[in-house]
C-alpha positions as CSV (number, residue, x, y, z in Angstrom):
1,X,-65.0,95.5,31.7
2,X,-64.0,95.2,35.4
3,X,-66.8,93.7,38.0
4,X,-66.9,94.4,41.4
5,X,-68.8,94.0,44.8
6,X,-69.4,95.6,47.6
7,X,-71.1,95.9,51.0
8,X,-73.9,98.3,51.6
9,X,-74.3,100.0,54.9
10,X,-77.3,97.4,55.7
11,X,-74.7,94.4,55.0
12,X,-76.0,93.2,51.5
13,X,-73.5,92.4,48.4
14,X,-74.0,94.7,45.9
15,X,-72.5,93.6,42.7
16,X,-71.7,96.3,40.0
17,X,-70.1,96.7,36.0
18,X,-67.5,99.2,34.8
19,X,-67.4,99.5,31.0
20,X,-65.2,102.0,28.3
21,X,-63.2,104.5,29.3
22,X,-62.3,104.6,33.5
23,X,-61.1,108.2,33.0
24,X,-64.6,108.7,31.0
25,X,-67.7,110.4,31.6
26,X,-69.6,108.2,34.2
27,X,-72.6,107.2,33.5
28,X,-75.3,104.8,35.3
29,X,-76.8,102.8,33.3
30,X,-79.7,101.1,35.3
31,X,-80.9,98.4,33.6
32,X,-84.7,97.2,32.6
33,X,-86.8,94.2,34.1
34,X,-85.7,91.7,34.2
35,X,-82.2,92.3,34.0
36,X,-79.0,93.0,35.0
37,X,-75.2,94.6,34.8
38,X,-74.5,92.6,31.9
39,X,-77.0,94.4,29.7
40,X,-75.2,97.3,28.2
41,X,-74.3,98.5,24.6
42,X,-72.0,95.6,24.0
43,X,-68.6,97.0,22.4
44,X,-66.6,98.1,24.6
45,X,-63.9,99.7,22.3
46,X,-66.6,101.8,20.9
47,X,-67.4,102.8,24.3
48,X,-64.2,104.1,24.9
49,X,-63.8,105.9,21.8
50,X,-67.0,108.3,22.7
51,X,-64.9,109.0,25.9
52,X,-68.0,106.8,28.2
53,X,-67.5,105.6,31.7
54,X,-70.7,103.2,32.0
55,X,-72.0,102.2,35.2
56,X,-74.2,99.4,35.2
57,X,-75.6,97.2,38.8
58,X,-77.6,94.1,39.4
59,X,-80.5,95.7,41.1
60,X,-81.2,93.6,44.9
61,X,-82.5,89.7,43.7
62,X,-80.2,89.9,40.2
63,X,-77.2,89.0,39.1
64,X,-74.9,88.3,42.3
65,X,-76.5,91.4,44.1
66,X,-78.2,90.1,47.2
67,X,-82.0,90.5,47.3
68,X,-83.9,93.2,49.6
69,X,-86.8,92.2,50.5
70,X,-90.0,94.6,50.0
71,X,-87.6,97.4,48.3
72,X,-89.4,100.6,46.3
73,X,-88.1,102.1,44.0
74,X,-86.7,105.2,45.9
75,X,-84.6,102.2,47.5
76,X,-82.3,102.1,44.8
77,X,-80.7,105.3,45.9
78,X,-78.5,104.2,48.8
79,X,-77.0,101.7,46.2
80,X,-76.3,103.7,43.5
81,X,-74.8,106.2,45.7
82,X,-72.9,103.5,47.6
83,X,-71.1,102.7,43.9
84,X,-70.4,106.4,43.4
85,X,-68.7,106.8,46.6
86,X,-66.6,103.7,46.4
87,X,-65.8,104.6,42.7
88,X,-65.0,108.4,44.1
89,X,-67.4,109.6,41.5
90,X,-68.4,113.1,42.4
91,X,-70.9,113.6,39.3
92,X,-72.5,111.6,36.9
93,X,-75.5,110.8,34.3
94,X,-78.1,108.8,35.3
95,X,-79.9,106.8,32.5
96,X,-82.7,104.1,32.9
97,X,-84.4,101.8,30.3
98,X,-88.1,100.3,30.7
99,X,-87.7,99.0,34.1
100,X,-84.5,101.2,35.2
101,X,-87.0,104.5,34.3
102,X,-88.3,105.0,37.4
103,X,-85.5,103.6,39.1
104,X,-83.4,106.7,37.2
105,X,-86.0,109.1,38.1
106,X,-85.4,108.2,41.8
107,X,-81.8,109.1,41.7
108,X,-83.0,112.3,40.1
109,X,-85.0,113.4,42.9
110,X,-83.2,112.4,45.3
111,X,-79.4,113.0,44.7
112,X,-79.7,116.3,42.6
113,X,-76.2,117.3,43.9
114,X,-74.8,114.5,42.1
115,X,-77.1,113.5,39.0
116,X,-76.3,116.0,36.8
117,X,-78.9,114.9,34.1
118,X,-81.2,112.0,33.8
119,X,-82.5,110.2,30.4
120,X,-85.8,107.8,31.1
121,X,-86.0,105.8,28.2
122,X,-89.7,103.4,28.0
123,X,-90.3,104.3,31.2
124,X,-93.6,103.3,33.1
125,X,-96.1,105.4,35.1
126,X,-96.2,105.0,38.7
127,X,-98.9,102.5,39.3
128,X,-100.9,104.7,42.0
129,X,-101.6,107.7,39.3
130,X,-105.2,108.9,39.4
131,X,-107.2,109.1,36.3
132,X,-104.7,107.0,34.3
133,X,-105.3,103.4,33.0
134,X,-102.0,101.7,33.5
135,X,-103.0,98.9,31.0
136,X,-104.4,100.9,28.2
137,X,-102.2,99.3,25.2
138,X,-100.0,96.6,27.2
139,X,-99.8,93.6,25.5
140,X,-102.0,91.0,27.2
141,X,-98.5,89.0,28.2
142,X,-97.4,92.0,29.9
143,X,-100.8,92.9,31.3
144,X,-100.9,88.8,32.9
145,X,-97.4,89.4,34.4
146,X,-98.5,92.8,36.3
147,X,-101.4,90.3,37.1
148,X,-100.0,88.4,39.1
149,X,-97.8,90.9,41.4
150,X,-101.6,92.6,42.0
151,X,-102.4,89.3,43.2
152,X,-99.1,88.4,45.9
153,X,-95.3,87.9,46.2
154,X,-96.5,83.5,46.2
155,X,-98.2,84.0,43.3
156,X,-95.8,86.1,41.2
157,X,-92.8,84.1,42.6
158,X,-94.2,80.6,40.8
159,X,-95.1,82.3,37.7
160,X,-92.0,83.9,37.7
161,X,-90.0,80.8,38.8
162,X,-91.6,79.5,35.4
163,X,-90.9,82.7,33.0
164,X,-87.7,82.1,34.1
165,X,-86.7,78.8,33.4
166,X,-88.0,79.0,30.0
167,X,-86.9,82.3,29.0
168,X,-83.3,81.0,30.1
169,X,-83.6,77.8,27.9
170,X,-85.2,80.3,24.6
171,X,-82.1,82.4,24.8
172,X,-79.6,79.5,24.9
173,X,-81.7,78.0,21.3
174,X,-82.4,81.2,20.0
175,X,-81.7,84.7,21.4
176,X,-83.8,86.6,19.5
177,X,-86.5,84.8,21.1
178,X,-86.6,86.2,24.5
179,X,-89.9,87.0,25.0
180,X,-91.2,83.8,23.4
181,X,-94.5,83.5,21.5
182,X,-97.5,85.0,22.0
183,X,-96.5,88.7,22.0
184,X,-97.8,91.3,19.3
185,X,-94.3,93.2,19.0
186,X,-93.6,96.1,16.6
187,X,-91.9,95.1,13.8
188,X,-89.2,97.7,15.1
189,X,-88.4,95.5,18.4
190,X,-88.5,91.7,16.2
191,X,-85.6,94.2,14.7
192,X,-83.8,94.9,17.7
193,X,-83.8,91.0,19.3
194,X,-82.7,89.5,15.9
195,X,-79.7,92.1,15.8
196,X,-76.6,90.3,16.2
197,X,-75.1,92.5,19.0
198,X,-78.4,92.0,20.8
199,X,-78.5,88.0,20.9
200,X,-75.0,88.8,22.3
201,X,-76.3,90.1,24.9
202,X,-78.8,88.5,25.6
203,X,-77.0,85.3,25.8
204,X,-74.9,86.8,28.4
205,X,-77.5,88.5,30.5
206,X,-80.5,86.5,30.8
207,X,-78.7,83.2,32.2
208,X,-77.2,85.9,34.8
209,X,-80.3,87.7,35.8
210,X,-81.7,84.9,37.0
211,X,-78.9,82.9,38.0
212,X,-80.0,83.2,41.9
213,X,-83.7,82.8,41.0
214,X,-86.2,85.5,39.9
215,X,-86.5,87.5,43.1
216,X,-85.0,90.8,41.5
217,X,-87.7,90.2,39.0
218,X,-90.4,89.6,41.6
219,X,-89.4,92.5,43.7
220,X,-89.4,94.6,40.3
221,X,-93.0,94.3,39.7
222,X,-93.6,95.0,43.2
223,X,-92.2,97.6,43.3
224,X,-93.7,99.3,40.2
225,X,-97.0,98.4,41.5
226,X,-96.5,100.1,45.1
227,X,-96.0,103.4,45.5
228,X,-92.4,104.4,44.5
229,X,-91.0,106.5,47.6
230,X,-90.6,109.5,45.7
231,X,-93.1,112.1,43.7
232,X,-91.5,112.8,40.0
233,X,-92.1,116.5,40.5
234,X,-89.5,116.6,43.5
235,X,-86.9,116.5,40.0
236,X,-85.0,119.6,39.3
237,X,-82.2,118.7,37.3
238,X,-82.1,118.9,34.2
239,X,-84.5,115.8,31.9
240,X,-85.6,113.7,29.2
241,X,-88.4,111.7,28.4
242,X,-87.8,109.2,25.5
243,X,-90.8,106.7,24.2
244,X,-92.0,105.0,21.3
245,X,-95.2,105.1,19.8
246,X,-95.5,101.7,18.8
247,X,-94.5,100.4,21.8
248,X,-96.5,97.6,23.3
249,X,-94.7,96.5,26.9
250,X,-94.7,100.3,28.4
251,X,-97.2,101.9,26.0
252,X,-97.1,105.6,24.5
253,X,-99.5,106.8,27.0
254,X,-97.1,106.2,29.7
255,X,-94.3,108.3,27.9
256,X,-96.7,111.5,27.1
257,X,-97.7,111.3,30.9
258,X,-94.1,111.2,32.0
259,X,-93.6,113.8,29.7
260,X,-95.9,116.4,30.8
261,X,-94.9,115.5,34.4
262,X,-91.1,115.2,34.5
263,X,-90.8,119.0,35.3
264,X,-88.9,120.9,32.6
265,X,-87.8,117.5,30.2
266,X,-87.2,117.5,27.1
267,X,-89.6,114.8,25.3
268,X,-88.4,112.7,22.6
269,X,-91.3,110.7,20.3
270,X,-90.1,108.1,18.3
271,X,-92.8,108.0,16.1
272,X,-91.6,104.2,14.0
273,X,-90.1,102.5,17.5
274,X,-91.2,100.4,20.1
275,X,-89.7,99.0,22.8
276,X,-86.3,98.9,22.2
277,X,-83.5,100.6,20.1
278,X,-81.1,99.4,17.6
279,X,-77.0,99.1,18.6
280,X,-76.3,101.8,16.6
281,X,-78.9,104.2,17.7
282,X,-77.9,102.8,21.4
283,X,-74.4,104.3,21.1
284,X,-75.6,107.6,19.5
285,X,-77.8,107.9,22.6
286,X,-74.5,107.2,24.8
287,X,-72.6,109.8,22.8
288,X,-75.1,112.9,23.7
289,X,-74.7,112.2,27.0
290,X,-71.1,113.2,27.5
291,X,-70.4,116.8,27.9
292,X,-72.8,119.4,29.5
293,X,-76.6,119.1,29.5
């Protein structure tokens, strides 16, 4: 793994993850919410063995990426394009997970000469869409969280403050317990955050997230509750939509929306998942992307 930062043209420090291969098949990883570079398949050897150049960033407010203030989603564009040019990447994937979904589906729209395919993986809705309830199947945690971005930056920047601080000390007892109590997983997910290689992780990657405060996470749920910048049918490259049906922080209804919207993408149901994937399944999902689409 080599870390790097760099300037943007507007003078913030953008902070960025290289992982596998370096003569691999780059691919942006852009990572859910709250998160940041650190969360990525976890073995790098096996990374590159598939022959994988993973990019992953701490979105603005993360990690030791500086915070933009009032950012959408379409914002994350210039960055990932400044990484790209630095790295003299011509081409690449683009893949987003929960929170990086729509963030993937900007670069999609909006740097189709580069993005040669994009994966959205639990992706949400934008917030805006007519004749959809955006709630319909969230948990109520989830549901509370949203609340309080509808409500204002303050408000969602003392919850968060809070979320924070204790998710931070739940990892450093007991990583599987991320989320904490009080959320009606899928038996699926408990799976996923008591894998071994997943604690890992999260050990790593929550303490880092945050380590600046939560203002990427605050300016997260902004964002998704703004409109994004962007309209999804401006995508013409090539697509997929993954979701789980038993999925209870983005529900289904959010992927089969997604689905019949992303124009031309190839759906993929997961008909016993939730939320999240295992490790395994995680690098089988790397593995498709290298080579054409």
């Amino acid at each position: 793994m080599t870390t790097t930062t760099l300037r943007t043209k507007d003078g913030r420090q953008l902070c960025y993850a290289q992982w596998g291969d370096p003569a691999g098949a780059p691919i942006f990883n852009l990572h859910g919410t709250p998160g940041c570079r650190l969360n990525r398949y976890p073995d790098d050897e096996a990374l590159a063995n598939i022959g994988a150049r993973v990019i992953t960033y701490d979105r603005p407010g993360y990690g030791r990426s500086d915070r933009n203030p009032g950012r959408r989603v379409v914002d994350c564009v210039p960055d990932v394009e400044a990484i790209a040019n630095a790295e003299g990447i011509d081409h690449f994937v683009v893949v987003g997970g929960s929170g990086g979904g729509p963030h993937a589906l900007a670069v999609a729209a909006r740097l189709p000469e580069r993005a040669t395919f994009v994966r959205c993986v639990v992706g949400v809705v934008p917030y805006d869409t007519a004749d959809f309830d955006w709630f319909a199947g969230m948990d109520p945690e989830n549901v509370k969280e949203f609340g309080w971005a509808l409500a204002d930056e303050e408000t969602l920047y003392r919850e968060l403050s809070k979320e924070a601080t204790a998710m931070v000390a739940r990892v450093e007892a007991d990583a599987a317990s991320v989320l904490g109590p009080g959320w009606d997983l899928a038996e699926s997910d408990r799976a996923v955050f008591a894998h071994p290689l997943v604690m890992q992780v999260m050990r790593e990657a929550v303490p880092e997230c945050v380590v600046n405060g939560p203002w990427g996470w605050v300016d997260d749920d902004l964002a998704f509750t703004k409109p994004w910048g962007f309209d999804i049918s401006e995508i013409t490259i090539p697509a997929e939509v993954h979701y789980g049906q038993q999925d209870v922080l983005v529900p289904a209804a959010h992927g089969e929306w997604l689905a019949s919207h992303v124009p031309g993408a190839k759906v993929v149901v997961n008909d016993d998942d939730g939320h999240g994937v295992l490790p395994e399944r995680m690098l089988e999902l790397l593995k498709s992307l290298i080579g054409p689409h």
